[in-house]
The first five atom37 places (N, CA, C, CB, O) and aatype in JSON, in Angstrom:
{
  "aatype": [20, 20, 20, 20, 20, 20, 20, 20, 20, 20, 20, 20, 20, 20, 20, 20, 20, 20, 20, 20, 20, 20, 20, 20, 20, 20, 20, 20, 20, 20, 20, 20, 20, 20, 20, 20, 20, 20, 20, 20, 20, 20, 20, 20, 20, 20, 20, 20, 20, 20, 20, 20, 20, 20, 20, 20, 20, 20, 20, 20, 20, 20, 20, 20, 20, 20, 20, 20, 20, 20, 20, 20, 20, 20, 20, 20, 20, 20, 20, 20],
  "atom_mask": [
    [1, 1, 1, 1, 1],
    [1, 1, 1, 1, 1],
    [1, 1, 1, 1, 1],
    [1, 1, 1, 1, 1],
    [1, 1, 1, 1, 1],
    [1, 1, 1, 1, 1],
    [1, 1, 1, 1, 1],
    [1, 1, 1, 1, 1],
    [1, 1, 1, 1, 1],
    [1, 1, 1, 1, 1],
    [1, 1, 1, 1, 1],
    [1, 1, 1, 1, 1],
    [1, 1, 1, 1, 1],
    [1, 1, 1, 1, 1],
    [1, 1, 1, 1, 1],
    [1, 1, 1, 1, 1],
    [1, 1, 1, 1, 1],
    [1, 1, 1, 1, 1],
    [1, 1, 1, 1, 1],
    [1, 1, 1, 1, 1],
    [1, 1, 1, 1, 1],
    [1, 1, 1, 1, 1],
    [1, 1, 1, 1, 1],
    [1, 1, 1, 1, 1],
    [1, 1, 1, 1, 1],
    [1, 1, 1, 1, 1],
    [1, 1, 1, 1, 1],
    [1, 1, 1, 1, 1],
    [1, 1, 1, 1, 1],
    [1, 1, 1, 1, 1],
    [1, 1, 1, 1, 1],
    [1, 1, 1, 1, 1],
    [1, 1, 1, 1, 1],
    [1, 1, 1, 1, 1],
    [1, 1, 1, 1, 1],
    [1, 1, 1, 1, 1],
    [1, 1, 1, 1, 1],
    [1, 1, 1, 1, 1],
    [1, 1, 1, 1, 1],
    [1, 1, 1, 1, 1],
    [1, 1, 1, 1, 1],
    [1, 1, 1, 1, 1],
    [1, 1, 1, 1, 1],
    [1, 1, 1, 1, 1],
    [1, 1, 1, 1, 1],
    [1, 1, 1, 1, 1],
    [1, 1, 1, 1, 1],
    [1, 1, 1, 1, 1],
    [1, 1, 1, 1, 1],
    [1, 1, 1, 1, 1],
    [1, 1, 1, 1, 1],
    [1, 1, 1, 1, 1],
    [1, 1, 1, 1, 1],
    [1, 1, 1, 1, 1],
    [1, 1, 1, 1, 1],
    [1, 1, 1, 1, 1],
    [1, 1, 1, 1, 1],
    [1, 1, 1, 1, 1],
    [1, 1, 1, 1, 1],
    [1, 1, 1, 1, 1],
    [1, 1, 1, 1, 1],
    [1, 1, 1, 1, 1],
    [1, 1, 1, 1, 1],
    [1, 1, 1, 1, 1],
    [1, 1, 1, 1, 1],
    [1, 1, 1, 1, 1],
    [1, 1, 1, 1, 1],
    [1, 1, 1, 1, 1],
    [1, 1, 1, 1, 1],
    [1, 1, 1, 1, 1],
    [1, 1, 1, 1, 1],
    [1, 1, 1, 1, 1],
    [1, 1, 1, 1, 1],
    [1, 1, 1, 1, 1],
    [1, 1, 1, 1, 1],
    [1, 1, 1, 1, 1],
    [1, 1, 1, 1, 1],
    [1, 1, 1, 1, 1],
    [1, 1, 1, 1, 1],
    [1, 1, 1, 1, 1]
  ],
  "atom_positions": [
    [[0.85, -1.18, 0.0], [0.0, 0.0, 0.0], [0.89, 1.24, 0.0], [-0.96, 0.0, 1.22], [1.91, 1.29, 0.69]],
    [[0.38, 2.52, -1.02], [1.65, 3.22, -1.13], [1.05, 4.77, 0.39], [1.99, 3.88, -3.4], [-0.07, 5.15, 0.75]],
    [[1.99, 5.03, 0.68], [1.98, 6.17, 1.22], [1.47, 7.04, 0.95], [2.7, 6.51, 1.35], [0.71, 6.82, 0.01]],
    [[1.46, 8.51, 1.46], [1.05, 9.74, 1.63], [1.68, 10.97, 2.05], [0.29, 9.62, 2.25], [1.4, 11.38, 3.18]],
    [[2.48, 11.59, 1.36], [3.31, 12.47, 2.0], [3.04, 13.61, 2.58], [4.05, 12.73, 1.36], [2.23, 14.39, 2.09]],
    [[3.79, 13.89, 3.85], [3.42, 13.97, 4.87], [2.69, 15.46, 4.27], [4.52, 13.77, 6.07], [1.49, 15.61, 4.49]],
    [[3.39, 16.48, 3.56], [3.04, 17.85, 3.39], [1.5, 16.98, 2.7], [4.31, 19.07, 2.26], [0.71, 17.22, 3.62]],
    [[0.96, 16.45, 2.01], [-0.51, 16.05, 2.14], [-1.44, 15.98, 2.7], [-0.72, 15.46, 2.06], [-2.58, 16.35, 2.4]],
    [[-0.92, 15.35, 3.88], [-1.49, 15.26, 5.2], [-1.77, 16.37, 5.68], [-0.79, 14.66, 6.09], [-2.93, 16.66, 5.98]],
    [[-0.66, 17.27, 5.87], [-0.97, 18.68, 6.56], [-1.81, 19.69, 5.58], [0.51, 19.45, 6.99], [-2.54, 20.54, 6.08]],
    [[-1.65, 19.53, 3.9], [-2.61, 20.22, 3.29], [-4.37, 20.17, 3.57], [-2.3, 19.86, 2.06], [-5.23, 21.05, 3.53]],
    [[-4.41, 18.86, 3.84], [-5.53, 18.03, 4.53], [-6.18, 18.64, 5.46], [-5.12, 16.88, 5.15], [-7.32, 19.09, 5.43]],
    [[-5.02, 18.63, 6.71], [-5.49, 19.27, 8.23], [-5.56, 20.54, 7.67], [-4.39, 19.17, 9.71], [-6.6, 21.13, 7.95]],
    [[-4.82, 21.11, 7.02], [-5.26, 22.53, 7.34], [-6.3, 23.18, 6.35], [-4.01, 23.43, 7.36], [-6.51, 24.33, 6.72]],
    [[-6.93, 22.9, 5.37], [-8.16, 22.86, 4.97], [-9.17, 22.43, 5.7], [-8.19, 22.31, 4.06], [-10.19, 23.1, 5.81]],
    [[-8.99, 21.14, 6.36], [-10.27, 20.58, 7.51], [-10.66, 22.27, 8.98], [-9.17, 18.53, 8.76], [-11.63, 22.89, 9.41]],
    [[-9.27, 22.23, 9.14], [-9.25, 23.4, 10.15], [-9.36, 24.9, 9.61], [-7.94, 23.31, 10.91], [-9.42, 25.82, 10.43]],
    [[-9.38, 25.16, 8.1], [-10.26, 26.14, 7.66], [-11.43, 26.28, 7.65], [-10.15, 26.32, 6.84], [-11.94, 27.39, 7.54]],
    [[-12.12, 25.17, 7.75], [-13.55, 24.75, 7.43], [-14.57, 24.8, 8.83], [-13.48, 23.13, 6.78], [-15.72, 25.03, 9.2]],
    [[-13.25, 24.41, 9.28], [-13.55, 24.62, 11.24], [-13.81, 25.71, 11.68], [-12.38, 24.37, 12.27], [-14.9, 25.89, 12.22]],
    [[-12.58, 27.03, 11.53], [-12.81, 28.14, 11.97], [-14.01, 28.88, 11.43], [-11.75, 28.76, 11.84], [-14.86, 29.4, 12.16]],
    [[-14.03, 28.9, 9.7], [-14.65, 29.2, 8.9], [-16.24, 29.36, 9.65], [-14.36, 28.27, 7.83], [-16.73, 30.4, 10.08]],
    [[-17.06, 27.46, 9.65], [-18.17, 27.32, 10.58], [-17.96, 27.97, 11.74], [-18.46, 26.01, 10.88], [-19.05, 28.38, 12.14]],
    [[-16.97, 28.32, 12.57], [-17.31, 28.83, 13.77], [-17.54, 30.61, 13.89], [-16.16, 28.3, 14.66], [-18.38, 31.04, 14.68]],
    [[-16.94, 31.29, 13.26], [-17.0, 32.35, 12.87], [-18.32, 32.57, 12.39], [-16.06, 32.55, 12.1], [-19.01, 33.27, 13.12]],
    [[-18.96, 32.06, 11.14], [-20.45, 32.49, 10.8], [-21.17, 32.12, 11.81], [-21.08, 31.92, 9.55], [-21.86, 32.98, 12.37]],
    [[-21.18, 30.97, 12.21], [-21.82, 30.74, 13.77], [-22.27, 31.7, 14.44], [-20.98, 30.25, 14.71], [-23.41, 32.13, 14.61]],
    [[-20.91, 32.1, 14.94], [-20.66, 33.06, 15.83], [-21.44, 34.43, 15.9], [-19.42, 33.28, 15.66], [-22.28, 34.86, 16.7]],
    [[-20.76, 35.05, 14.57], [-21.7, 36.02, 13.99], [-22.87, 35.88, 14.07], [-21.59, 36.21, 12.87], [-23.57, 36.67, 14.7]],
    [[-23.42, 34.72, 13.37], [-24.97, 35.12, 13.82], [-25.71, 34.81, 14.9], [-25.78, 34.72, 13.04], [-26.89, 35.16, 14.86]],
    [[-25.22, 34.1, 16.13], [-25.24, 34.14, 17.34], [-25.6, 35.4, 17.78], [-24.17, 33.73, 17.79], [-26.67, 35.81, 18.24]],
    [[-24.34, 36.05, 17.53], [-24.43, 37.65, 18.18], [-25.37, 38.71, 17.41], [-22.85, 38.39, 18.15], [-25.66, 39.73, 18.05]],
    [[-25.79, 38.6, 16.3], [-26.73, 39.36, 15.85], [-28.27, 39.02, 16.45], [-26.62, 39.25, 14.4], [-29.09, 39.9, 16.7]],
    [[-28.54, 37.27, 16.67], [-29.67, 37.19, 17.67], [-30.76, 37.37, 16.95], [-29.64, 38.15, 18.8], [-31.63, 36.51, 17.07]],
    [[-30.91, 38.12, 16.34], [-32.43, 38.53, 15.35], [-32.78, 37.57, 14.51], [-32.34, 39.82, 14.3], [-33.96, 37.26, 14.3]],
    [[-31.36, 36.8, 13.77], [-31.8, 36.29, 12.88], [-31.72, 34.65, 12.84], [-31.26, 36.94, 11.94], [-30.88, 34.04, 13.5]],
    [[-32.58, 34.09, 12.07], [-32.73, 32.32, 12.3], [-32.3, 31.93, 11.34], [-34.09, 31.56, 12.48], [-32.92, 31.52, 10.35]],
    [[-30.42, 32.05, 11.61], [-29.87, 31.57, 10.2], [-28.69, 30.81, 10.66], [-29.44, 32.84, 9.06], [-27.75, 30.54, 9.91]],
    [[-28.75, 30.44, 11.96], [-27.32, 29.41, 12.66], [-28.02, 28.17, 12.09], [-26.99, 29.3, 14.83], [-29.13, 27.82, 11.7]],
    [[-26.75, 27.68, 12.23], [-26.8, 26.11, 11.76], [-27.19, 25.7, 12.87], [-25.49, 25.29, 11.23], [-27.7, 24.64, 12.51]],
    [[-27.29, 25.74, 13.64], [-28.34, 25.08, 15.36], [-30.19, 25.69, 15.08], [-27.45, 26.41, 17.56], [-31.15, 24.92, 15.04]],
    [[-30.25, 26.92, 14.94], [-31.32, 27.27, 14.91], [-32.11, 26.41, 13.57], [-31.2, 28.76, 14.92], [-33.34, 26.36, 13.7]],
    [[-31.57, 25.75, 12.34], [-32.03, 25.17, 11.1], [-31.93, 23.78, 12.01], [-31.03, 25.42, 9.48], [-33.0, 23.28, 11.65]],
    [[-31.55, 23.11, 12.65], [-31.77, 21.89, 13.05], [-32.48, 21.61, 14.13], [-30.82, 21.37, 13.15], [-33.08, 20.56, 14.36]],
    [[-32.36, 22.79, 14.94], [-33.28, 22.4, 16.05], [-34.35, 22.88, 16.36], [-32.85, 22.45, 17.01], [-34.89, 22.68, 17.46]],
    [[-35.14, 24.05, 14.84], [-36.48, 23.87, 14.82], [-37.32, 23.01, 13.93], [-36.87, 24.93, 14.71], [-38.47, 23.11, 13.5]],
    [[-36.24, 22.02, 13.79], [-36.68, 20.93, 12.69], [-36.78, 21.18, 11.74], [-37.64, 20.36, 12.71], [-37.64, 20.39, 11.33]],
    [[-36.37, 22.06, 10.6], [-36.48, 22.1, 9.62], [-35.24, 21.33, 8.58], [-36.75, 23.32, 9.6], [-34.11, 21.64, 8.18]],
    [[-36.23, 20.11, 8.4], [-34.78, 19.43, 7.71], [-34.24, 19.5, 6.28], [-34.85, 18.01, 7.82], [-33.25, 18.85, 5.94]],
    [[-34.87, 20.25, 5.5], [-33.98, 20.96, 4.29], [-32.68, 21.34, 4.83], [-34.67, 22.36, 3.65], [-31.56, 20.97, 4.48]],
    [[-33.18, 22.43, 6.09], [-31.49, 22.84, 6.52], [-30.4, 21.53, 6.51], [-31.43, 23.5, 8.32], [-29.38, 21.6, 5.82]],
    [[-30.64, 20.56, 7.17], [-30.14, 19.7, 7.77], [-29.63, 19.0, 6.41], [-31.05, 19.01, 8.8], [-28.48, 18.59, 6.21]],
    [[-30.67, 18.95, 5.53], [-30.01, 17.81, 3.74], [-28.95, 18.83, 3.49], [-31.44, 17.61, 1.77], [-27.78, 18.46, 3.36]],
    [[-29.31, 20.22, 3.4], [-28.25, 21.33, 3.07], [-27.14, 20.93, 3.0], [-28.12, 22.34, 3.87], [-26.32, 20.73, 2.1]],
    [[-27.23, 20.79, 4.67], [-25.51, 20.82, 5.48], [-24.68, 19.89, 4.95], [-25.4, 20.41, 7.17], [-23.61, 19.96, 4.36]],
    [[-25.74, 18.56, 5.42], [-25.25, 17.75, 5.23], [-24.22, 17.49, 3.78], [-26.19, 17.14, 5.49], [-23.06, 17.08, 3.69]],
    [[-25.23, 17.94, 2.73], [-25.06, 17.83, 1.43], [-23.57, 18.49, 0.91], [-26.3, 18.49, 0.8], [-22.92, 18.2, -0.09]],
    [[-23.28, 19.48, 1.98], [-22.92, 20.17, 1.28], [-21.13, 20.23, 2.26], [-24.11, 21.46, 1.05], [-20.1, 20.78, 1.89]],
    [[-21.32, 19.68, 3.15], [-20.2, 18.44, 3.72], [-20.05, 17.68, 3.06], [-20.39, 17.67, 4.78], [-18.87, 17.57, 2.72]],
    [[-20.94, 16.75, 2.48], [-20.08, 15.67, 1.26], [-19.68, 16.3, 0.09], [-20.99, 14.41, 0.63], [-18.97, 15.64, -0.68]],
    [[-19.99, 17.47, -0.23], [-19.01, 18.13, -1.3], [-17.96, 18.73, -0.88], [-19.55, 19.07, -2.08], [-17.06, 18.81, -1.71]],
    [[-17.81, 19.08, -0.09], [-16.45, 19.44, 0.46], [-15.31, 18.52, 0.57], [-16.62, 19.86, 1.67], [-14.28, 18.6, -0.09]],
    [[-15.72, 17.24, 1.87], [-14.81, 16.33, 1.84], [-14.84, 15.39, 0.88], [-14.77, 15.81, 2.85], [-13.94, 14.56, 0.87]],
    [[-15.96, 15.34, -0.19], [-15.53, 14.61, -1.74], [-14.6, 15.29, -2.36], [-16.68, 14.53, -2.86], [-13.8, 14.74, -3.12]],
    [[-14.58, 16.33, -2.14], [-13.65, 17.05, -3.4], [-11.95, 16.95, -2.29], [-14.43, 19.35, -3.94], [-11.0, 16.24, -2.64]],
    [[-11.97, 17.76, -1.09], [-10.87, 16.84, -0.75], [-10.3, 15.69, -1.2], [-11.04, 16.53, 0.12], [-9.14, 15.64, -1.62]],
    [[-11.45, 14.26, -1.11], [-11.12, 13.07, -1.23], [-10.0, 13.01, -2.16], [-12.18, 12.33, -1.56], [-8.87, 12.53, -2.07]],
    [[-10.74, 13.73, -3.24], [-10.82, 13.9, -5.02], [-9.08, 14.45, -5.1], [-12.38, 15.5, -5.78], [-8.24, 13.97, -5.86]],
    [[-8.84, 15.62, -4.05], [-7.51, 16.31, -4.28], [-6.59, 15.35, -3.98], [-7.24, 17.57, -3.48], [-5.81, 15.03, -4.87]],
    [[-6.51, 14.7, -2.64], [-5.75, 13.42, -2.13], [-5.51, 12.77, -3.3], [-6.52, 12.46, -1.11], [-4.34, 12.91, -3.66]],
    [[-6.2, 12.08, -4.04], [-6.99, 10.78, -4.99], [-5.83, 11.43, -6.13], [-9.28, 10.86, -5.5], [-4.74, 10.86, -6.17]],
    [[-6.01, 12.31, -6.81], [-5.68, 12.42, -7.91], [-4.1, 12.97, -7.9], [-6.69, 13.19, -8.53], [-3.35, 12.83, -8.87]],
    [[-3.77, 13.57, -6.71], [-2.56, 14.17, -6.76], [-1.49, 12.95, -6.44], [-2.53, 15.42, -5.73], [-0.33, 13.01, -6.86]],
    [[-2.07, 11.63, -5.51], [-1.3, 10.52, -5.74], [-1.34, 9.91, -6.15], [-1.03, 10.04, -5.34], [-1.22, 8.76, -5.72]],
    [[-1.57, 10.3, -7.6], [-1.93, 10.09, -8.73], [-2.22, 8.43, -8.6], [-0.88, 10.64, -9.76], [-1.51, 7.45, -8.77]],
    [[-3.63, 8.62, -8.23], [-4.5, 7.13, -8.53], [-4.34, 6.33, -7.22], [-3.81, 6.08, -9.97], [-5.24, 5.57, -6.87]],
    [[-3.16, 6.48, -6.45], [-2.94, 5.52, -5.54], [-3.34, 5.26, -4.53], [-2.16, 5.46, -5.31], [-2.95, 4.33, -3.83]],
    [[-4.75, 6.54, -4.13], [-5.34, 6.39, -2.92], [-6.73, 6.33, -3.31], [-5.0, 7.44, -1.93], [-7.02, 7.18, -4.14]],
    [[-7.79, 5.49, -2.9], [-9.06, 5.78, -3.28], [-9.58, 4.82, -4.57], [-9.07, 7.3, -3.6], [-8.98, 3.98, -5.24]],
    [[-11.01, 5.32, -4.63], [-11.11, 3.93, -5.9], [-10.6, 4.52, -6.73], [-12.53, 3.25, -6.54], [-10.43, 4.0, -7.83]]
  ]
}
């Protein structure tokens, strides 16, 4: 099984941990504005589950296309 070099790995983490701050920041923001029903808590926990396919949905395009960057840059050797 072939490897993964290491600067990959960390391109990896640190896109995952853009994505991190990224969500926490809009969060945040609209936390503190208060008026408005546009947190990703407020779309799930008044049940409205469009929000929820959204998210979801739109997490598997993210870490697909990751997958996709991994996948192709070692060239073929990771992934189907």
């Amino acid at each position: 099984m072939p490897t993964i070099s290491t600067w990959l790995w960390l391109a990896w983490a640190g896109g995952v941990a853009v994505v991190i701050v990224w969500f926490a920041i809009m969060e945040g923001i609209a936390l503190i504005n208060g008026s408005s029903p546009d947190t990703f808590s407020q779309l799930v926990w008044h049940q409205r589950l469009p929000a929820v396919v959204l998210f979801l949905g739109a997490g598997l395009i993210v870490f697909g296309t990751i997958w996709l960057l991994i996948h192709f840059v070692s060239g073929g050797k990771w992934g189907i």
